[in-house]
NURO-152504 format. One record per residue (C-alpha): residue number from 1; residue in three letters; y, z, x. Coordinates in nm, 2 decimals. Layout:
// NURO-152504
+-----+-----+--------+--------+--------+
!   k !   r !     c2 !     c3 !     c1 !
+-----+-----+--------+--------+--------+
! NUM ! ALA !      Y !      Z !      X !
...
+-----+-----+--------+--------+--------+
//
This chain:
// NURO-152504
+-----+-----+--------+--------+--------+
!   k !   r !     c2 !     c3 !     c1 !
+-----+-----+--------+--------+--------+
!   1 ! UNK !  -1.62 !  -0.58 !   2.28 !
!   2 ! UNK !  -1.29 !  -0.45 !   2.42 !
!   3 ! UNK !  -1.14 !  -0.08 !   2.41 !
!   4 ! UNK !  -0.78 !  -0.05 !   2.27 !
!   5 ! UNK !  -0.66 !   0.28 !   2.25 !
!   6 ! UNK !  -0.51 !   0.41 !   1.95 !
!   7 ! UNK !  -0.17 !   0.65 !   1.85 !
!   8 ! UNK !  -0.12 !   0.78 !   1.52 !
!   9 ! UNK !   0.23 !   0.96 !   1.45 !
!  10 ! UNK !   0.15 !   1.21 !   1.17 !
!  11 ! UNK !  -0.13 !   1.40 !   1.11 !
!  12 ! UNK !  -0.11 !   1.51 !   0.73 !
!  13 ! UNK !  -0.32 !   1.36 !   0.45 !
!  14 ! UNK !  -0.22 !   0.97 !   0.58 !
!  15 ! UNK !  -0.28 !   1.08 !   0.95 !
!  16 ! UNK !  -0.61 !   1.21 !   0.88 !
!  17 ! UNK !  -0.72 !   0.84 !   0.69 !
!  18 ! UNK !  -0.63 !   0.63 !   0.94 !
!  19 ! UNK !  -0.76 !   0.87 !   1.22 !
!  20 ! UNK !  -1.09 !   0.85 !   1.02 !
!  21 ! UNK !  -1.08 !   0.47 !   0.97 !
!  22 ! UNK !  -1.00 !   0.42 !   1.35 !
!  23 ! UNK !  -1.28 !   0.62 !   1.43 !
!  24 ! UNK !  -1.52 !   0.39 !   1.16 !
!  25 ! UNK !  -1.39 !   0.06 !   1.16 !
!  26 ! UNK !  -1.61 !  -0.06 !   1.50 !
!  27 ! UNK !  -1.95 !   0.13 !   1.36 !
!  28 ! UNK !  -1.85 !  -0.06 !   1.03 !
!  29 ! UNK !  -1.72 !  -0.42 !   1.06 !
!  30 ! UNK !  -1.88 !  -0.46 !   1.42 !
!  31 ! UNK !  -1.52 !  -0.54 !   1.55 !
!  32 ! UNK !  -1.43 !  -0.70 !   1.84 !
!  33 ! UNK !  -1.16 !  -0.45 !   1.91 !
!  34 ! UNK !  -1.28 !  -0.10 !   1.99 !
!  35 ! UNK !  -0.99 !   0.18 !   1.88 !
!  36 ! UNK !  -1.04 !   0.45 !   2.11 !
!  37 ! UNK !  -0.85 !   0.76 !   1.99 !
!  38 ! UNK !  -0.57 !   0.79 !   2.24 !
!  39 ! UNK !  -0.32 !   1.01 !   2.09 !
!  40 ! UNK !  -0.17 !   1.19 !   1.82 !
!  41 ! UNK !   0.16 !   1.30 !   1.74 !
!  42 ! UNK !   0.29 !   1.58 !   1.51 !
!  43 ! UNK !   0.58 !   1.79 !   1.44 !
!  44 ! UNK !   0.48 !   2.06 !   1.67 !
!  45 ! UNK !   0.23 !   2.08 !   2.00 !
!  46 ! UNK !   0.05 !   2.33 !   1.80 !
!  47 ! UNK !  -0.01 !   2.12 !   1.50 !
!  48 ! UNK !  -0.09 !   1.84 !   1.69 !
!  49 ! UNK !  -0.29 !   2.02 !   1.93 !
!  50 ! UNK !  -0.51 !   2.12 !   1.58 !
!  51 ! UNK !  -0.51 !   1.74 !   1.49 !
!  52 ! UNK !  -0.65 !   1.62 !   1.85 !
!  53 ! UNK !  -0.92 !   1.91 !   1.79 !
!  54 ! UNK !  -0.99 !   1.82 !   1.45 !
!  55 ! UNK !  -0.92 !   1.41 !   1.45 !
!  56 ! UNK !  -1.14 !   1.36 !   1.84 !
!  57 ! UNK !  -0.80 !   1.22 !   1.99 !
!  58 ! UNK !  -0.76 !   1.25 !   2.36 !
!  59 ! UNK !  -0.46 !   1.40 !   2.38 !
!  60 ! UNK !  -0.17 !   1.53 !   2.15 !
!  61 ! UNK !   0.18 !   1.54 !   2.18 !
!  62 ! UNK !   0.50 !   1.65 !   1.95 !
!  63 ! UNK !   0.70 !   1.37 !   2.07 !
!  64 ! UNK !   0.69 !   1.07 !   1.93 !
!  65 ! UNK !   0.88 !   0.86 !   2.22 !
!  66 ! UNK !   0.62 !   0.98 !   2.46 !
!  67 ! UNK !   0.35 !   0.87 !   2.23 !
!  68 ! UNK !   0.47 !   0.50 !   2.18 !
!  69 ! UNK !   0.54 !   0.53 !   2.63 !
!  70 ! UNK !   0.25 !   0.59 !   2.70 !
!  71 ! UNK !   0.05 !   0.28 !   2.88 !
!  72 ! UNK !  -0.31 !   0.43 !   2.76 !
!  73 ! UNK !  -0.16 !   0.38 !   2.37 !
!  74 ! UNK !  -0.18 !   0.04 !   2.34 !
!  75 ! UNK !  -0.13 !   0.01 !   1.93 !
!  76 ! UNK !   0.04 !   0.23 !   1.71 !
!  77 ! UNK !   0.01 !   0.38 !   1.35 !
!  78 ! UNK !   0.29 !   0.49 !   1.16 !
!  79 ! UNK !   0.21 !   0.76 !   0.88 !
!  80 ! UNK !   0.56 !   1.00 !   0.91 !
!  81 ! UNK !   0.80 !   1.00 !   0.68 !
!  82 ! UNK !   1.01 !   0.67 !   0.57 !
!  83 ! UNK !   1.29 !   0.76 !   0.73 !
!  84 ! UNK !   1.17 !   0.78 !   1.05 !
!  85 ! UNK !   0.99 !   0.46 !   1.04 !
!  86 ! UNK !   1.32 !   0.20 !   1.14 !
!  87 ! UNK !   1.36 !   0.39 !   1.47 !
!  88 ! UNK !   0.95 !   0.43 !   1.60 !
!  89 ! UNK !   0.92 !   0.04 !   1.52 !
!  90 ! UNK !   1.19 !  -0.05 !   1.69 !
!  91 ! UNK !   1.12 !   0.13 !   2.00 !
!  92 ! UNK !   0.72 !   0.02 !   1.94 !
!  93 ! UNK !   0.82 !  -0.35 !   1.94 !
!  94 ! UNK !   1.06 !  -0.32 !   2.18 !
!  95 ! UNK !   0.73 !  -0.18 !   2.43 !
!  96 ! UNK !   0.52 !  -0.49 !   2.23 !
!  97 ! UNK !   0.28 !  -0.25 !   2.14 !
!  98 ! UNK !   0.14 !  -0.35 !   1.72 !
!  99 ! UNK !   0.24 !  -0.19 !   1.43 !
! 100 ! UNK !   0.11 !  -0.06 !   1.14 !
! 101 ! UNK !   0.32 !   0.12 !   0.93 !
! 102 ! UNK !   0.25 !   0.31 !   0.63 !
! 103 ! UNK !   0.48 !   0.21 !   0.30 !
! 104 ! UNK !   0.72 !   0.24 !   0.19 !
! 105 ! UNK !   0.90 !   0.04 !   0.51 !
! 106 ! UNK !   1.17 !   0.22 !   0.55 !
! 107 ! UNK !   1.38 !   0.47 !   0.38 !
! 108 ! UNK !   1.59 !   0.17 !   0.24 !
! 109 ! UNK !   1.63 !  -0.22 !   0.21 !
! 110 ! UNK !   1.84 !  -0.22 !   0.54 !
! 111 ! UNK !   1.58 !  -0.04 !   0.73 !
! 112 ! UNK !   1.33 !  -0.25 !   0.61 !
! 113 ! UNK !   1.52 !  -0.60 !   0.70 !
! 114 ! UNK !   1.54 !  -0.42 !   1.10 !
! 115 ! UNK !   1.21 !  -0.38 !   1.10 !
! 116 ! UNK !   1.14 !  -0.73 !   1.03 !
! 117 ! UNK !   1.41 !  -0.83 !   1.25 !
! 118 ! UNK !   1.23 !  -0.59 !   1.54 !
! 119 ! UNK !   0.84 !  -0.79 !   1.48 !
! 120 ! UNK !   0.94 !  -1.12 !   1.47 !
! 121 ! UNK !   1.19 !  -1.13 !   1.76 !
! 122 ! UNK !   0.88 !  -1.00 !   1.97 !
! 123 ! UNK !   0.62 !  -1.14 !   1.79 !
! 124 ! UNK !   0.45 !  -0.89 !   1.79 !
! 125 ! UNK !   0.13 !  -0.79 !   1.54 !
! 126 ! UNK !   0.26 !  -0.62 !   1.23 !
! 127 ! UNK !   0.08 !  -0.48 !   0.89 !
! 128 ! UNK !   0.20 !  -0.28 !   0.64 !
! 129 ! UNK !  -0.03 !  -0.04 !   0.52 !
! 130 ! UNK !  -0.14 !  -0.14 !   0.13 !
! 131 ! UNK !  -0.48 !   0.01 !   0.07 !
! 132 ! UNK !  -0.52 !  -0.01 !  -0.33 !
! 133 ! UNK !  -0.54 !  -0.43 !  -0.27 !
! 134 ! UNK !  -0.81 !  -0.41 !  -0.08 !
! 135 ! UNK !  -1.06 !  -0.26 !  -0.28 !
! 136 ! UNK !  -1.36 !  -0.54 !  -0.31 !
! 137 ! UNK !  -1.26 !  -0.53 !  -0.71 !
! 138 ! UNK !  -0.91 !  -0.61 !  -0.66 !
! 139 ! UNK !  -0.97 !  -0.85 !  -0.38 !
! 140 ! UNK !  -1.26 !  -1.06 !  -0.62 !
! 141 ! UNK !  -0.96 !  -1.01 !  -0.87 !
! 142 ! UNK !  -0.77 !  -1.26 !  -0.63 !
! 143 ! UNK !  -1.05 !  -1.49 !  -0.62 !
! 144 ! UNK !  -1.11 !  -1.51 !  -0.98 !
! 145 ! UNK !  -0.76 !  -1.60 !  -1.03 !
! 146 ! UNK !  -0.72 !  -1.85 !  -0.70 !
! 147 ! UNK !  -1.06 !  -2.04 !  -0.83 !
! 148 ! UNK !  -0.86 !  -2.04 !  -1.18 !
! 149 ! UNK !  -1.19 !  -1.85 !  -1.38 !
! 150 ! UNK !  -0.92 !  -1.77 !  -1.60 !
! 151 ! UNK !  -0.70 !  -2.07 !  -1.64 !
! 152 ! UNK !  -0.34 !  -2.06 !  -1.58 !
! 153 ! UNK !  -0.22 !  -1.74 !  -1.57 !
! 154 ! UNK !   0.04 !  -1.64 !  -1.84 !
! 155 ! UNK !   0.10 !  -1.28 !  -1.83 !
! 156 ! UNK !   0.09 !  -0.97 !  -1.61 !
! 157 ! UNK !   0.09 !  -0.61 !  -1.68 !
! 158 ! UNK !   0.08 !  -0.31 !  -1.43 !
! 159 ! UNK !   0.12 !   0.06 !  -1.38 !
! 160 ! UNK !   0.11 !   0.27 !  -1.12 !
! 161 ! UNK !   0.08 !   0.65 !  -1.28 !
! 162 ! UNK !   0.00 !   1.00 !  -1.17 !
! 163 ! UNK !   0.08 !   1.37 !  -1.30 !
! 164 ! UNK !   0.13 !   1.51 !  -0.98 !
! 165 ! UNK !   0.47 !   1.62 !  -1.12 !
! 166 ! UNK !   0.42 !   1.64 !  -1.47 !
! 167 ! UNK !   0.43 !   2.00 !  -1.51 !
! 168 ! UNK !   0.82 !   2.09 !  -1.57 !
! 169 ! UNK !   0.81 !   2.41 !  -1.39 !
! 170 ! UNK !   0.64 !   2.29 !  -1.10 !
! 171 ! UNK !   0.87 !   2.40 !  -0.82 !
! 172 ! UNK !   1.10 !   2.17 !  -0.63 !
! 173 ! UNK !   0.98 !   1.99 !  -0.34 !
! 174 ! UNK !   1.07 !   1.75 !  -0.02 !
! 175 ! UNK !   0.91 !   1.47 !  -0.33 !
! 176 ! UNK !   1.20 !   1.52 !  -0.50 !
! 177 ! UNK !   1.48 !   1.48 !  -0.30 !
! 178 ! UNK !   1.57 !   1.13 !  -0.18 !
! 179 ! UNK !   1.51 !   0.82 !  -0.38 !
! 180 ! UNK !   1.25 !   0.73 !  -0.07 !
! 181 ! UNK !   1.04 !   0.99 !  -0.24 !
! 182 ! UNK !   1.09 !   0.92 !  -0.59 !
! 183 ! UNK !   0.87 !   0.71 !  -0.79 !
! 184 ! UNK !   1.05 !   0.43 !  -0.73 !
! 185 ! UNK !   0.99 !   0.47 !  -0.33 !
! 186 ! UNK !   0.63 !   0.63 !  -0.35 !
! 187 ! UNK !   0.46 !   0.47 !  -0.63 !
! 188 ! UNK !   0.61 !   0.16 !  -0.73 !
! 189 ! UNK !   0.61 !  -0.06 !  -0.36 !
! 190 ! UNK !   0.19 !   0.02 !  -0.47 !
! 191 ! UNK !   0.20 !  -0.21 !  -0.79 !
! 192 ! UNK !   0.47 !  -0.41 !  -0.68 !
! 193 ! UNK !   0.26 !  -0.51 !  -0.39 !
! 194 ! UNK !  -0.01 !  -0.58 !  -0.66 !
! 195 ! UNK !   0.17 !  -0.83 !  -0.88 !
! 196 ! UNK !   0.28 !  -1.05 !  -0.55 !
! 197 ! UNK !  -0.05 !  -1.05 !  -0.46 !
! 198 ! UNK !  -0.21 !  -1.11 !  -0.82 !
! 199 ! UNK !   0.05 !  -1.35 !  -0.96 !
! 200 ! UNK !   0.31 !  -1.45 !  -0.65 !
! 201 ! UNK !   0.70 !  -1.39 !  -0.62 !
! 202 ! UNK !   0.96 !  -1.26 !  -0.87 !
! 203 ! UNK !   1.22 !  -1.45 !  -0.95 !
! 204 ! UNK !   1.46 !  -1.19 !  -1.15 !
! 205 ! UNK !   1.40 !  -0.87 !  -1.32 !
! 206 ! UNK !   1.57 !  -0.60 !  -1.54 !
! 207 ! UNK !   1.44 !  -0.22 !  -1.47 !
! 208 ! UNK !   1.48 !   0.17 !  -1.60 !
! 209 ! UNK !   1.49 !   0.42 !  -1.37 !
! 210 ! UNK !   1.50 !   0.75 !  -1.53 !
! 211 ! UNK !   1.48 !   1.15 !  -1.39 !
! 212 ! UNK !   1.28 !   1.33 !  -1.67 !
! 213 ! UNK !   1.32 !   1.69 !  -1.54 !
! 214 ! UNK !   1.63 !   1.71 !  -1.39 !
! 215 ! UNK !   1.60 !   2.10 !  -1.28 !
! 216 ! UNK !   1.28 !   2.23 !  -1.14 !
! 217 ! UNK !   1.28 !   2.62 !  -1.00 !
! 218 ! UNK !   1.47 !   2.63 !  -0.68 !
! 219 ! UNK !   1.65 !   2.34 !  -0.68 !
! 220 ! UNK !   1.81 !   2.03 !  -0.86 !
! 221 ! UNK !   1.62 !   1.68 !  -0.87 !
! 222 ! UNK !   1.77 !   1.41 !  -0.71 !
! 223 ! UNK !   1.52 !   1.13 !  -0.78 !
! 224 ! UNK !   1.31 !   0.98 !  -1.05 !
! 225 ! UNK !   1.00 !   1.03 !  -1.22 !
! 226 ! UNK !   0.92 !   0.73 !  -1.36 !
! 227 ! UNK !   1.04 !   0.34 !  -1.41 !
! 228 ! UNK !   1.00 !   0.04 !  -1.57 !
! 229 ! UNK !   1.08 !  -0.32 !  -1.48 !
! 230 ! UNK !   1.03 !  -0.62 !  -1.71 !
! 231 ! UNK !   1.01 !  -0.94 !  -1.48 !
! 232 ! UNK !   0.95 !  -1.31 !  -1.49 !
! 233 ! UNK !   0.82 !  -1.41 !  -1.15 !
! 234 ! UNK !   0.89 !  -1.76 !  -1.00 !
! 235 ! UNK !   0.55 !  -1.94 !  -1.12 !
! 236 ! UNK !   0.73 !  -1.88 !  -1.51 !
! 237 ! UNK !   0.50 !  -1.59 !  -1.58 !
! 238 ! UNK !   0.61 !  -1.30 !  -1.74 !
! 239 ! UNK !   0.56 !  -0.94 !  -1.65 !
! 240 ! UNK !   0.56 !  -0.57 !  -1.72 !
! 241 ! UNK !   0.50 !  -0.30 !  -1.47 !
! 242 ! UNK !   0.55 !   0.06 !  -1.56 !
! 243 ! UNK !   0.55 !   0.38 !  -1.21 !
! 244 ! UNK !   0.55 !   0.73 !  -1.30 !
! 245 ! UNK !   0.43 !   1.12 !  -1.16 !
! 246 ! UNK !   0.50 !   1.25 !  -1.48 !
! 247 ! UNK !   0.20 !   1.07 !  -1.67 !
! 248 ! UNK !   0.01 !   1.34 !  -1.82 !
! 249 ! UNK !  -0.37 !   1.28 !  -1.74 !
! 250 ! UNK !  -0.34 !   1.01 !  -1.52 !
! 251 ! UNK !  -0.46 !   1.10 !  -1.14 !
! 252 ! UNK !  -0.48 !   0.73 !  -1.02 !
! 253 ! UNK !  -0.37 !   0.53 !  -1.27 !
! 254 ! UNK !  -0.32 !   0.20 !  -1.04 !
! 255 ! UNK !  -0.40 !  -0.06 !  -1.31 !
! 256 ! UNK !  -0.33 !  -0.42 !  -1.43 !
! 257 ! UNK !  -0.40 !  -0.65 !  -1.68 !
! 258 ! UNK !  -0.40 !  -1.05 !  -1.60 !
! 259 ! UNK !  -0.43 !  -1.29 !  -1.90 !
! 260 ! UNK !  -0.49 !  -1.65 !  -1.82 !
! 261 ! UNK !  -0.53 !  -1.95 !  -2.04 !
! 262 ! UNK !  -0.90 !  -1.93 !  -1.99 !
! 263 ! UNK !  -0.99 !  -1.54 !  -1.95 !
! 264 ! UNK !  -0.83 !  -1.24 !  -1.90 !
! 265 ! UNK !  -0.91 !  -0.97 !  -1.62 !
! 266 ! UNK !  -0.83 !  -0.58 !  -1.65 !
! 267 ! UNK !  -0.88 !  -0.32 !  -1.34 !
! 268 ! UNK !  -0.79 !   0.06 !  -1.34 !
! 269 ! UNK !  -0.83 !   0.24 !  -0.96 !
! 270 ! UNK !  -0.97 !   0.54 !  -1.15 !
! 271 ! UNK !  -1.33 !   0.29 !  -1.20 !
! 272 ! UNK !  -1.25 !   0.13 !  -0.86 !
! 273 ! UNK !  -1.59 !   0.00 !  -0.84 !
! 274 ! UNK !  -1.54 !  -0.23 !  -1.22 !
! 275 ! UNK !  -1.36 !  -0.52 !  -1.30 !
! 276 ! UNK !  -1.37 !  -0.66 !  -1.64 !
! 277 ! UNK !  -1.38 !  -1.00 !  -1.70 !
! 278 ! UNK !  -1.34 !  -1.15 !  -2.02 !
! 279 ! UNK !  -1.38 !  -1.58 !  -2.03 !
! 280 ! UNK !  -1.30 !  -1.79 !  -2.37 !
! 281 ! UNK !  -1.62 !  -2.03 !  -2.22 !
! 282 ! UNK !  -1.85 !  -1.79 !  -2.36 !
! 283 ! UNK !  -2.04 !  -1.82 !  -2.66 !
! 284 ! UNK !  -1.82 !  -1.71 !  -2.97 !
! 285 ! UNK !  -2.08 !  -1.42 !  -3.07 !
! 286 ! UNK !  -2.08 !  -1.29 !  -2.75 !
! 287 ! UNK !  -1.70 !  -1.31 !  -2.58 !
! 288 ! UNK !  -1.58 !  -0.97 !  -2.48 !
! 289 ! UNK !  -1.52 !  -0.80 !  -2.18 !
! 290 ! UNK !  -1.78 !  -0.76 !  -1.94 !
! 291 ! UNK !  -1.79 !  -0.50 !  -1.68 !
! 292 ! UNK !  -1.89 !  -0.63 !  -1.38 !
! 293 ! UNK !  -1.97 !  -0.37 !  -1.04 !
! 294 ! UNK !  -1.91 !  -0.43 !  -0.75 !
! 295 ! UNK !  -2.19 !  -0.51 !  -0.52 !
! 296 ! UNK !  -2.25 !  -0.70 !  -0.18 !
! 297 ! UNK !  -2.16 !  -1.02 !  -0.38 !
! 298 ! UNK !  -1.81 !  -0.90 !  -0.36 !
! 299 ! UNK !  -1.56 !  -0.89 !  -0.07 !
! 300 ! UNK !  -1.60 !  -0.63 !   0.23 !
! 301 ! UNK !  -1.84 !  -0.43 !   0.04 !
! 302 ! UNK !  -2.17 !  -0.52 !   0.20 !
! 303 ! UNK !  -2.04 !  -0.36 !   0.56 !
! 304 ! UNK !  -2.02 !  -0.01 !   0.35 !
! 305 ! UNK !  -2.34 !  -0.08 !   0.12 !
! 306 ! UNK !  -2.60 !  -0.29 !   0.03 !
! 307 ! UNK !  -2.65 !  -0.12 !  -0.29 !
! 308 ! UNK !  -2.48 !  -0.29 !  -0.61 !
! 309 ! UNK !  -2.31 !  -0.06 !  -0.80 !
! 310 ! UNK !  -2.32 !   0.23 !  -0.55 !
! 311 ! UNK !  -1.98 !   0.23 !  -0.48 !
! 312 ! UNK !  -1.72 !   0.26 !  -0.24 !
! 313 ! UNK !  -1.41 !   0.45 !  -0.20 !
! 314 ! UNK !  -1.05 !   0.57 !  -0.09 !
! 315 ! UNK !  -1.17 !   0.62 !   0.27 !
! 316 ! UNK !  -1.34 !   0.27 !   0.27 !
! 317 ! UNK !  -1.01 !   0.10 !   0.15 !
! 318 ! UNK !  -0.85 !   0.23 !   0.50 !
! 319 ! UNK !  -1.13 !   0.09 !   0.68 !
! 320 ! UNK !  -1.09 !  -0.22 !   0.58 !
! 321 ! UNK !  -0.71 !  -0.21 !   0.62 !
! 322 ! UNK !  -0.80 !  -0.10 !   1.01 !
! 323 ! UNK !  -1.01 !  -0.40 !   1.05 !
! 324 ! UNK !  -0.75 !  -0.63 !   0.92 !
! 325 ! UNK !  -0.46 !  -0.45 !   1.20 !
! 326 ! UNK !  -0.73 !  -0.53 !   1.44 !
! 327 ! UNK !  -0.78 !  -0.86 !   1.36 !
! 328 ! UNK !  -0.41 !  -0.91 !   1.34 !
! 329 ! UNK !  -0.39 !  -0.82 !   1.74 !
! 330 ! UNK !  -0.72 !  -0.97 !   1.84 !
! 331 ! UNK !  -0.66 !  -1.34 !   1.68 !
! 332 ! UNK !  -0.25 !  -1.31 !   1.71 !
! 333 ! UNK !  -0.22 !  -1.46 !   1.32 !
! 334 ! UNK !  -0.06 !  -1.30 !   1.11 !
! 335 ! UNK !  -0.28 !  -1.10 !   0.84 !
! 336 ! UNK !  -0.15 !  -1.00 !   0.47 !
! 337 ! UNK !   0.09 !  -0.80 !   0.42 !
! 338 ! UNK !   0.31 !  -0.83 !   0.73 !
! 339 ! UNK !   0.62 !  -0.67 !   0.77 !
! 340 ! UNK !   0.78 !  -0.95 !   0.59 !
! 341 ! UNK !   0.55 !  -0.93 !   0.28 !
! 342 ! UNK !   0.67 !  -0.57 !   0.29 !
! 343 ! UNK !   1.04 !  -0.65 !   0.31 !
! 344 ! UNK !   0.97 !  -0.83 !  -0.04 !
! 345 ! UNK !   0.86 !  -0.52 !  -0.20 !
! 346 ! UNK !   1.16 !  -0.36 !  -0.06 !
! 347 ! UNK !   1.39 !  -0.61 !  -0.19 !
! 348 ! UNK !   1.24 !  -0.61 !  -0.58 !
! 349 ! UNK !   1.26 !  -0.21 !  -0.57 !
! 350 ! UNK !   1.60 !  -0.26 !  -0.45 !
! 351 ! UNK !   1.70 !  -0.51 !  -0.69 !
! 352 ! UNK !   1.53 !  -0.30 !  -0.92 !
! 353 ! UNK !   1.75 !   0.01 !  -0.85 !
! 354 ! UNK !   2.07 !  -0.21 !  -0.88 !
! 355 ! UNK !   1.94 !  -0.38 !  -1.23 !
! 356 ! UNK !   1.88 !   0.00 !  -1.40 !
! 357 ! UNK !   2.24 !   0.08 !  -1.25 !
! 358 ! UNK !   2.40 !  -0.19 !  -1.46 !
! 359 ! UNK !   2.17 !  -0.25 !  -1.72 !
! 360 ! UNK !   2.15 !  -0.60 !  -1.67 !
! 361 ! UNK !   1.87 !  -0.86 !  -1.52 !
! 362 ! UNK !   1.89 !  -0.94 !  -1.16 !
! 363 ! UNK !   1.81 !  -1.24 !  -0.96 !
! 364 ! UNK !   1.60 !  -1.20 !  -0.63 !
! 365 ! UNK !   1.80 !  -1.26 !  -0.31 !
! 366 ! UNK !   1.63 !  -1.42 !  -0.08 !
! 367 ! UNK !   1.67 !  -1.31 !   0.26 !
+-----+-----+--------+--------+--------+
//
C-alpha cells in the first residue's frame, strides 16, 4: 500500500463528492494507492479554509497554481468551472502530476483538443469524470450487450432530463449564461458519453438546440434548455437522444433504451439499482420485461454490499470513478474515459451545435 496525496480545486457540490470518494475509495476497493487528502483549493482562503475543516484536507489554499506546485500534491482533481479547466491541466501535466477532470472538458471544442494535446505529450494519467456509466446497472448494461444477450443491436434511444429550470420565473443564474452551462454543455456530454459507451461512435447527426424561456427576472438567457439530436452511429445503428432542464417532473431522468435483434434493454437513473431485460428466447406466454436488481452478481457492487437489491448510490458511483483514476496512475494504462474519450463528446456536441445552426446533418470530423 502506497500514500499519494490528493488536491481537489473546488469545493462546491462536485468538490465535496470526490473529497468523499478520496477519503472511501482505499476502505472500499482495498486499493493499492492510498489518497491522502493533501489539499483543497477554493475561491477564497476563507471558503477553503471551511472546506479543509469540513472535507479532513491538510491544508487549504485559494490559489490554484500553488495547489498543482506543491510536491506533497501528487495527483489532481478538477471540479471548477469549465472554463478554467484548459489552463489547470495544462500547468498539471506540464508538473506530470494526473488528472481527473470533471466534464464538460473544457469550455469549448478547442479547449478540449489542448487538453488532449497537454496528456498525451506527457503521458501522463488522465480520466474524465463520467459517473452515471458506472453504476453496476449500466456497466452489466455493457456486458449484456458485449456478450450479444440481445443480438445485434438496432436502435438506441436516450435522454438526459431534469426540471431544475423548469419554472419560468425562476431567476437568472451563472447556469444560464454561456453555452458551457446550457444543456447542451451540462447535460448532454452525460448521455452522449452513454451512447459511445452503449452502442460505439457516431458517424453524422442532425440536432435542435432551442432556448424555451428566453427572459428570466434579472436578466436575458443566453443558452438553451433543451436539445435533440437524431444520429446514426458508425456500426449503422440508428439513434435518438433528447437533453433538457426544463422537463417537468423529471429530477434524474438519465435513461436509455437499447433494442437488439434478440432482446431489448431499458434503464432510468431514477431506479439506479434496475435494469430491465426483455429476451425473444423466452417462452412466448411469458416474454416481457423483467426487472432485474442489482446485487453482488453485478459489477463493483459487492465492495459497497453484499445484499442484493439493497442498493447503491450517487456517492458510490464517485467511488468507483476514484478507484478507476487510481488504477490509471498505479498500472500507467489508460482506463475509460480518457481525455481523448472526452474530446469525442466534445466534438458530437460541437458538431451538434453547428448541425441545429444550419439545420442540416453533419458528419463527424475526426481529429
Amino acid at each position: 500500500m502506497t500514500e499519494i496525496g490528493i488536491g481537489i480545486l473546488g469545493g462546491g457540490y462536485m468538490g465535496k463528492a470526490h473529497s468523499v470518494a478520496m477519503a472511501s475509495v482505499g476502505a472500499v476497493f482495498n486499493t493499492a494507492l492510498r489518497p491522502r487528502l493533501e489539499m483543497i483549493c477554493a475561491s477564497s482562503q476563507e471558503s477553503a479554509e471551511r472546506y479543509r475543516a469540513a472535507y479532513g484536507f491538510a491544508r487549504a489554499t485559494d490559489d490554484w497554481r500553488v495547489l498543482v506546485a506543491d510536491p506533497k500534491v501528487q495527483a489532481i482533481v478538477i471540479a471548477t468551472p469549465q472554463s478554467t479547466h484548459r489552463e489547470i491541466v495544462e500547468a498539471a501535466f506540464a508538473a506530470g502530476k494526473p488528472v481527473l477532470c470533471e466534464k464538460p472538458m473544457g469550455a469549448d471544442l478547442a479547449d478540449a483538443e489542448a487538453m488532449v494535446a497537454a496528456a498525451e505529450t506527457t503521458g501522463t494519467a488522465n480520466m474524465v469524470a463520467y459517473n452515471y456509466i458506472r453504476t453496476p446497472a449500466s456497466q452489466y448494461a455493457r456486458r449484456l450487450i458485449s456478450d450479444g444477450i440481445i443480438g445485434d443491436v438496432t436502435a438506441f434511444r436516450g435522454e438526459h432530463t431534469e426540471d431544475f429550470m423548469a419554472d419560468p420565473k425562476a431567476p437568472a443564474t451563472w447556469r444560464t449564461t454561456g453555452m458551457a452551462n446550457g444543456t447542451m454543455g451540462d447535460l448532454a456530454p452525460h448521455m452522449i458519453n452513454a451512447a459511445l459507451a452503449l452502442v460505439g461512435p457516431i458517424e453524422s447527426l442532425i440536432a435542435e438546440v432551442e432556448t424555451v424561456h428566453k427572459d428570466r427576472p434579472g436578466g436575458i438567457v443566453t443558452n438553451d434548455d433543451h436539445a435533440q439530436i437524431m444520429c446514426r452511429f458508425a456500426n449503422g445503428v440508428m439513434g435518438q437522444m433528447f437533453f433538457s432542464r426544463i422537463a417537468t417532473g423529471r429530477k434524474m431522468g438519465y435513461a436509455y433504451e437499447i433494442t437488439g435483434t434478440k432482446g431489448a434493454i431499458k434503464f432510468d437513473q431514477e431506479d439506479q439499482n434496475a435494469i430491465w431485460l426483455y429476451k425473444m428466447s423466452d417462452a412466448e406466454a411469458e416474454r416481457g420485461f423483467r426487472k432485474i436488481l442489482t446485487g453482488p452478481a453485478h459489477p463493483d457492487y459487492e465492495p459497497f454490499c453484499q445484499g442484493p437489491g439493497h442498493g447503491t448510490g450517487y456517492q458510490d458511483q464517485i467511488i468507483i470513478e476514484a478507484r478507476d483514476f487510481l488504477h490509471a496512475i498505479h498500472s500507467g494504462d489508460p482506463v475509460w474515459p480518457t481525455f481523448r474519450d472526452g474530446l469525442e463528446v466534445a466534438r458530437i456536441v460541437h458538431t451538434a451545435l453547428a448541425s441545429a445552426e444550419t439545420r442540416s446533418w453533419h458528419s463527424l470530423s475526426k481529429g
